[in-house]
NUTORDO-33853 format. One record per residue: x, z, y of N, C-alpha, C in turn; chain. Coordinates in Angstrom, 3 decimals, m for minus. Each point is the difference from the previous one (the first is absolute). Layout:
(r (X, Z, Y), (X, Z, Y), (X, Z, Y), A);
...
***
This chain:
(r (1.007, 56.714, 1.808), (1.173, m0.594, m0.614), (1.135, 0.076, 1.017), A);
(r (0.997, 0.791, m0.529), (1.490, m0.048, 1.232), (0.683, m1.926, m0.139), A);
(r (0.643, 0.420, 1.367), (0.511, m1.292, m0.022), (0.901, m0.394, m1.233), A);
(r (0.835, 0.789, m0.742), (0.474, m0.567, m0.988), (m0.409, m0.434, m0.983), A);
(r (m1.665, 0.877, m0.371), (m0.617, m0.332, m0.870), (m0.258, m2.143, m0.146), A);
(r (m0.765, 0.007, 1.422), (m0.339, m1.000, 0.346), (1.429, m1.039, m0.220), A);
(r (0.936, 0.185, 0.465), (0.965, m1.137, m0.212), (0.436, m0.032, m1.320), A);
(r (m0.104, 1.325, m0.975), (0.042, m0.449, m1.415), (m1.534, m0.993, m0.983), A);
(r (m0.696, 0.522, 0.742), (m1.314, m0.670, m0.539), (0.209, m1.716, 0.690), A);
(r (0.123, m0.111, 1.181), (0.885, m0.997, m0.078), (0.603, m1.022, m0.144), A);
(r (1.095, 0.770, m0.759), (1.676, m0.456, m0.851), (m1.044, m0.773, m1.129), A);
(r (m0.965, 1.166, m1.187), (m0.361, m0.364, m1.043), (m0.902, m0.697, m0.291), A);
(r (m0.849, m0.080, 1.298), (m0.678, m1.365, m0.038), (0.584, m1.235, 0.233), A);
(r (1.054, m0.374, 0.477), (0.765, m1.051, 0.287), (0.008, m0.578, m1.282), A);
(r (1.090, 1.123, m0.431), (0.875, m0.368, m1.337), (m1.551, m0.330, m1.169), A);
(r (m0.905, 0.565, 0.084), (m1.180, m0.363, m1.043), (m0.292, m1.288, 0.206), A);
(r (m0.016, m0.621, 1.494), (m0.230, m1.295, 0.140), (1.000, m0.840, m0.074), A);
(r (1.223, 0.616, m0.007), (1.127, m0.887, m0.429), (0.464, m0.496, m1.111), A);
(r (m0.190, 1.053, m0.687), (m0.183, 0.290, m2.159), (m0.910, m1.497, m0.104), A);
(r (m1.492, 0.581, 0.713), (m0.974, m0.986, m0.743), (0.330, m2.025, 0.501), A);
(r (0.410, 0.095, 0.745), (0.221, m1.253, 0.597), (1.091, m0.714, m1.247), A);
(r (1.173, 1.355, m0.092), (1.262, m0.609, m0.438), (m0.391, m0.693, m1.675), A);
(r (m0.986, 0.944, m0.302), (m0.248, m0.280, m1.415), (m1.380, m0.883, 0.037), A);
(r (m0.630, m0.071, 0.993), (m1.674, m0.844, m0.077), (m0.782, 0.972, m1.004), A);
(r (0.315, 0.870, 0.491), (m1.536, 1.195, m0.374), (m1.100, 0.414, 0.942), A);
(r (m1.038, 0.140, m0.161), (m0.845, 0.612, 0.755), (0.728, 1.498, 0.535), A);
(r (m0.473, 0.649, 1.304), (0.819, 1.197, m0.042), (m0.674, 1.429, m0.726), A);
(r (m1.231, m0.664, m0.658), (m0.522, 1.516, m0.771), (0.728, m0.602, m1.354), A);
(r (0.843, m0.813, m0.442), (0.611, 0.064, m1.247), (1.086, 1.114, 0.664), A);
(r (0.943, m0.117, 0.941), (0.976, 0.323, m0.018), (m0.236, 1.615, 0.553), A);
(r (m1.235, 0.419, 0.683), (m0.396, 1.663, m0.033), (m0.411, 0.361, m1.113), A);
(r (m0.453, m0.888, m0.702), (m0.131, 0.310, m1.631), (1.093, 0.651, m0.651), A);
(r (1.062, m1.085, m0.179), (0.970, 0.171, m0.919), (0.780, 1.255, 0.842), A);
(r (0.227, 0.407, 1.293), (0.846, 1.328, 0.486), (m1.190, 1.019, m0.789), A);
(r (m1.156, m0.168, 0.359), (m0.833, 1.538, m0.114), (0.328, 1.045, 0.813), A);
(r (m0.685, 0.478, 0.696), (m0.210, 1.372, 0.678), (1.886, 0.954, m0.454), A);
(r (m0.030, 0.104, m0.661), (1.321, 0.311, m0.180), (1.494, m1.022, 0.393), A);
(r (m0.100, m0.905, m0.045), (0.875, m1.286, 0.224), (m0.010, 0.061, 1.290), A);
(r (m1.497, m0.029, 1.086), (m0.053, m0.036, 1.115), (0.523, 1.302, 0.966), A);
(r (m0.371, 0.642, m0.763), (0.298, 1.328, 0.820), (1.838, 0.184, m0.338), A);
(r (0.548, m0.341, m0.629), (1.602, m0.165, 0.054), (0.366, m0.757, 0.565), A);
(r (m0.823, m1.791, 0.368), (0.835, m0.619, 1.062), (m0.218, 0.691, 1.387), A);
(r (m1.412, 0.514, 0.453), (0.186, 1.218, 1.281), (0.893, 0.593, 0.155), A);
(r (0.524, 0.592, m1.282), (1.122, 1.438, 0.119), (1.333, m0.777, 0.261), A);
(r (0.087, m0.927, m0.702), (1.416, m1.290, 0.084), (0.261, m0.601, 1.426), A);
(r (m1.608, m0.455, 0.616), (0.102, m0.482, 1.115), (1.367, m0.085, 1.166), A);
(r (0.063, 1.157, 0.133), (0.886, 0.572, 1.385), (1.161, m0.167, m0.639), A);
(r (0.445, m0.475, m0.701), (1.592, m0.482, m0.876), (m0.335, m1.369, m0.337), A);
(r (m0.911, m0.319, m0.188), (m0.147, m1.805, m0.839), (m0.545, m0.553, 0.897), A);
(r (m0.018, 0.349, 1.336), (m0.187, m0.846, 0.868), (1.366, m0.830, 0.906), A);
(r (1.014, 1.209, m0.409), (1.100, m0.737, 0.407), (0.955, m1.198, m0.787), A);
(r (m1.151, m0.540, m1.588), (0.218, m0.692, m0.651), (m0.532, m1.061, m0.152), A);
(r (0.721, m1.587, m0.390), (m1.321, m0.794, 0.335), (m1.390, 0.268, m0.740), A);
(r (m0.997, m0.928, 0.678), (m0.760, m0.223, m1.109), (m0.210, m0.825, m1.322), A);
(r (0.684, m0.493, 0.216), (0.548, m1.243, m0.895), (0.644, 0.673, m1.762), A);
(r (0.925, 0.923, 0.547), (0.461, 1.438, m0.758), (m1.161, 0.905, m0.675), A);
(r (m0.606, 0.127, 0.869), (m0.727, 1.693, m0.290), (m1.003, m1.032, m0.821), A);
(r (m0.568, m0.418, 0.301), (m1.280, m1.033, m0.912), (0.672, m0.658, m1.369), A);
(r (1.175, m0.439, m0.035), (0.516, m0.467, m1.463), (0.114, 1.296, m0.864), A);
(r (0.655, 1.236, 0.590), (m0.355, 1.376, m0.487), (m1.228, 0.265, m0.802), A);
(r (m1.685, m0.276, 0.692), (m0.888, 0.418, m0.310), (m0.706, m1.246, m1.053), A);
(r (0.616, m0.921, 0.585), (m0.435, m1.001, m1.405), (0.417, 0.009, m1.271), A);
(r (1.705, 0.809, m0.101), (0.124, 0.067, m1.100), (m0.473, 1.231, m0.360), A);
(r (0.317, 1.127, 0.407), (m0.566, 1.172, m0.106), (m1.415, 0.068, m1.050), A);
(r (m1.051, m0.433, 0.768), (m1.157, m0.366, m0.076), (m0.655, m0.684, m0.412), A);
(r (0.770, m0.879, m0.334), (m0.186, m1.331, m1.361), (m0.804, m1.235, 0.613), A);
(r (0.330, m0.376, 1.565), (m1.109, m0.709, 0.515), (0.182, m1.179, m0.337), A);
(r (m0.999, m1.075, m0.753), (0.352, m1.050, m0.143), (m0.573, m1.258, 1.364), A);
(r (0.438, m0.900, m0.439), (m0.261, m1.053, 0.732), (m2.076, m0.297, m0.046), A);
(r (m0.256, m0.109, 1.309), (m1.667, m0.504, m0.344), (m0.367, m1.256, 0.905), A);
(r (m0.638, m0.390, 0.012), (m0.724, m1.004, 0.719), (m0.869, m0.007, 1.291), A);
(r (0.395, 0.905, 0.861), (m0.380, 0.228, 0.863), (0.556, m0.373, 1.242), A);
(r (m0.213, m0.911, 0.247), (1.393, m0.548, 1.136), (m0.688, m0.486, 1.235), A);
(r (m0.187, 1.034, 1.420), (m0.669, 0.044, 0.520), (0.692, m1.141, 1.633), A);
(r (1.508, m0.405, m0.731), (0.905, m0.467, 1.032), (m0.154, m1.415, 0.074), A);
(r (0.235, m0.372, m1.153), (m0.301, m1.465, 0.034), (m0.967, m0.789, 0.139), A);
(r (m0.224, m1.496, 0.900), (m0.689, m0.198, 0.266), (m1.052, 0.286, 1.491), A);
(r (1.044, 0.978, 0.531), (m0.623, 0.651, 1.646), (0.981, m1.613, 1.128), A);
(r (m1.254, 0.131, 0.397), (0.695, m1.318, 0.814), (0.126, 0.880, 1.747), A);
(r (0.673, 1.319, m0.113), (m0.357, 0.833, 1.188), (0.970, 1.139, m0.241), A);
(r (0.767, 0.327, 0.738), (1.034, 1.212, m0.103), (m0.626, 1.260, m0.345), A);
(r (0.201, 0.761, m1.369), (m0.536, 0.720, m0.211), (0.500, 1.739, 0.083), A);
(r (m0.758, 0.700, m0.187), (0.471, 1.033, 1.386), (1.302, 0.871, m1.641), A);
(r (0.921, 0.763, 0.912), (0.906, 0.397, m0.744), (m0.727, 1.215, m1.166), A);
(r (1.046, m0.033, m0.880), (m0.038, 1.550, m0.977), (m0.268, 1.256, 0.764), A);
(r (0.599, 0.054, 0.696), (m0.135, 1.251, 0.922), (m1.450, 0.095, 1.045), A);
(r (m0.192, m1.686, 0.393), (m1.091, 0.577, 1.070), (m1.245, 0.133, m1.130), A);
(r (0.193, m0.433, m1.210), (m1.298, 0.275, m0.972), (0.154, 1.270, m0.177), A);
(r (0.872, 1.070, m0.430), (0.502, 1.359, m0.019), (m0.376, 0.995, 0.990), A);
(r (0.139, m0.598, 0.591), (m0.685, 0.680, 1.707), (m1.404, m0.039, 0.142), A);
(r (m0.401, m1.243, m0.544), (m1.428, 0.221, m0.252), (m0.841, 1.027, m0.662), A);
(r (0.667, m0.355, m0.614), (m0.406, 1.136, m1.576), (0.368, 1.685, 0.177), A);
(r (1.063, m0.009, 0.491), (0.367, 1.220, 0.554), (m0.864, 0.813, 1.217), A);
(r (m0.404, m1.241, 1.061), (m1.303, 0.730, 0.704), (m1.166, 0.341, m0.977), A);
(r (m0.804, m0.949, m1.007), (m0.882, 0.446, m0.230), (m0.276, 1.145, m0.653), A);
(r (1.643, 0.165, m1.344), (0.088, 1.445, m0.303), (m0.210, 0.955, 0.838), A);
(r (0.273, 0.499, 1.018), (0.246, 1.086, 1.181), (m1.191, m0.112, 0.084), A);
(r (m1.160, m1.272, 0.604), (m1.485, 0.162, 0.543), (m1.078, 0.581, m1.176), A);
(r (0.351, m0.516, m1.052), (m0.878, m0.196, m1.266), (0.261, 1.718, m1.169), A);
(r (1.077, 0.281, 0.180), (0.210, 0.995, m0.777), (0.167, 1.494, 0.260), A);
(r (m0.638, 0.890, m1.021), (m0.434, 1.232, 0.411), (1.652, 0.828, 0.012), A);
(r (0.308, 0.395, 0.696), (0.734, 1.536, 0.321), (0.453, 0.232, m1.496), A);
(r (1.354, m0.672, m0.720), (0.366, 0.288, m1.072), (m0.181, m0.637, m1.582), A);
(r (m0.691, m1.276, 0.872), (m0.722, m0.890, m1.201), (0.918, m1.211, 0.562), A);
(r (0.499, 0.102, 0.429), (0.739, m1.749, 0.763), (0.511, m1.205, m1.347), A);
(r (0.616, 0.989, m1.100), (0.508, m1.333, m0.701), (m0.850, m0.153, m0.973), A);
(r (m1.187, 0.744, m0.489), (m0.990, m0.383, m0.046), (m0.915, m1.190, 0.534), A);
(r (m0.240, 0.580, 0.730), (m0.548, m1.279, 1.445), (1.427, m1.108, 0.095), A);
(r (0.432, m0.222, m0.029), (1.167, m1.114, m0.307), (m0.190, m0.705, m0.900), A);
(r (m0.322, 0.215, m1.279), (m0.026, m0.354, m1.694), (m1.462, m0.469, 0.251), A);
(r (m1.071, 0.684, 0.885), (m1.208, m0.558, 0.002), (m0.235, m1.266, 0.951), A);
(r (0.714, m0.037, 0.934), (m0.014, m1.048, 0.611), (0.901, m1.452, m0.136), A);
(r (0.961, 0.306, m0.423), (0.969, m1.013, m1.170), (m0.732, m0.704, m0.636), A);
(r (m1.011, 0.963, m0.634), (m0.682, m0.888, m1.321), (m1.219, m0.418, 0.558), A);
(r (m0.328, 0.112, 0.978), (m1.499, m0.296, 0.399), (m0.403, m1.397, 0.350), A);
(r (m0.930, m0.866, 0.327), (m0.261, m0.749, 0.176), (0.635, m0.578, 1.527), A);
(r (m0.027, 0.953, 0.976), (0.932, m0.171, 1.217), (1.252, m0.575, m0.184), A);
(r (0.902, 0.692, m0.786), (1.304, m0.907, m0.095), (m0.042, m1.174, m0.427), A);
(r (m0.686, m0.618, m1.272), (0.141, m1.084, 0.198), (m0.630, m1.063, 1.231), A);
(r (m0.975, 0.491, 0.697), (m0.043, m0.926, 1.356), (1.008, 0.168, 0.816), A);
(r (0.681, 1.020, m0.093), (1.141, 0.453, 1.092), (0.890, m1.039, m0.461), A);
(r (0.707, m0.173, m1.173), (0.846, m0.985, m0.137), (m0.337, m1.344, m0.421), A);
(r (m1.328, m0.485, 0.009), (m0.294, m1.283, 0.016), (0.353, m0.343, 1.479), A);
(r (1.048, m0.437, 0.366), (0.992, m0.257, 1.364), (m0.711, m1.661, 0.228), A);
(r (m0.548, m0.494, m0.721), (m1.078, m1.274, 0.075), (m0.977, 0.209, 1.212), A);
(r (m0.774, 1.226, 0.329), (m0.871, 0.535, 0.163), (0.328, 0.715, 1.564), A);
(r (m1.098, 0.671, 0.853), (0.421, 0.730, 0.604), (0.029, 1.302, 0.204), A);
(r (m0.294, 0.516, m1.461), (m0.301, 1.366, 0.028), (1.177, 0.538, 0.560), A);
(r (1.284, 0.065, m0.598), (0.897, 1.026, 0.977), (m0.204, 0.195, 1.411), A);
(r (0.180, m1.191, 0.675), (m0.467, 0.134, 1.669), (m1.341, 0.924, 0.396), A);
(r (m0.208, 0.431, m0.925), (m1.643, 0.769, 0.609), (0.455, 1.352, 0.234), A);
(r (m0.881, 0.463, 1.409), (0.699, 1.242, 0.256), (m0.204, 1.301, m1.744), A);
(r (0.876, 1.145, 0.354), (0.048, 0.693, m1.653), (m1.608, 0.298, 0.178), A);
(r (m0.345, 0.415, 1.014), (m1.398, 1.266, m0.048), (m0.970, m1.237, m1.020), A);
(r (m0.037, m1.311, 0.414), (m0.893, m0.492, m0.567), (0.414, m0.079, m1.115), A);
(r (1.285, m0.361, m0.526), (0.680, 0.160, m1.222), (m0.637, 1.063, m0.966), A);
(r (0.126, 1.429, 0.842), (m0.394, 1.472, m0.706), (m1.188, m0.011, m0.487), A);
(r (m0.580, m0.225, 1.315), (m1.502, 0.083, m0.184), (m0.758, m1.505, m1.651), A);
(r (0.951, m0.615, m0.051), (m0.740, m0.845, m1.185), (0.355, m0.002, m1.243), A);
(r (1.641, 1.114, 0.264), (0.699, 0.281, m1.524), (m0.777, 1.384, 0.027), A);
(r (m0.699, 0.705, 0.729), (m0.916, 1.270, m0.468), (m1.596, m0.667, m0.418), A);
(r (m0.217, m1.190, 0.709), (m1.384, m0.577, m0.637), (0.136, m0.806, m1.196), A);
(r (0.904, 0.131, m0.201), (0.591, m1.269, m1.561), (m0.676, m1.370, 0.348), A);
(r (m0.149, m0.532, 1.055), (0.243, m1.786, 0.063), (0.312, 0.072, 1.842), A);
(r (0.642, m1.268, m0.037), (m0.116, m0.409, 1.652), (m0.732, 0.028, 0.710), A);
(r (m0.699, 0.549, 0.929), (m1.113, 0.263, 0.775), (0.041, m1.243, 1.056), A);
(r (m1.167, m0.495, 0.388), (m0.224, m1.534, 0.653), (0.327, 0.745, 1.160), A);
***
């Protein structure tokens, strides 16, 4: 993956965790509703819609995309500073690069969005984010948390 790749993968993981927060969706609703096609245009958008907020580019894809409001509200209720949009993006953005084959990335994006990993990742209650990624990888490729 070239470096630009990586800072667009990224950009669009940010904004996926920014979407889902803004609206209280899980974030495999909101890789849902882009689809493999949706995703692969915010990549191509990236390097221009990054010089836009996110605040912007995400009201874009909600209406766009028809995202409604859900019940997923992973903010409230943290009695503990919880880590930003971006450093969750970054997360996610390493594991794409570790986890995905040579040309399959937003693939592997859409699979890990929806997987059982993200939602421990953003149960911010919890300490899954703080765990280094490898163990992260290694338990979103075994499908549960490994003791």
């Amino acid at each position: 993956m070239t470096e630009r790749e990586r800072n667009d993968y990224f950009y669009v993981c940010s904004l996926i965790e920014y979407t889902a927060r803004q609206t209280k969706n899980k974030r495999g609703v909101i890789t849902e509703a882009l689809g493999c096609e949706g995703i692969t245009k915010q990549l191509h958008d990236a390097g221009v819609n990054h010089c836009l907020s996110f605040e912007q580019v995400s009201d874009e894809i909600i209406e766009k995309y028809g995202i409604i409001e859900g019940s997923f509200d992973t903010i409230i209720g943290c009695e503990y500073t919880i880590p930003s949009f971006q450093d969750i993006g970054n997360l996610y953005s390493i594991m794409i690069e570790d986890c995905a084959e040579a040309g399959k990335e937003v693939e592997e994006l859409m699979k890990i969005f929806s997987s059982f990993i993200s939602d421990k990742i953003s149960d911010f209650r919890s300490d899954v984010y703080y765990q280094n990624p490898s163990y992260l990888e290694c338990s979103y490729e075994a499908g549960y948390l490994l003791d």
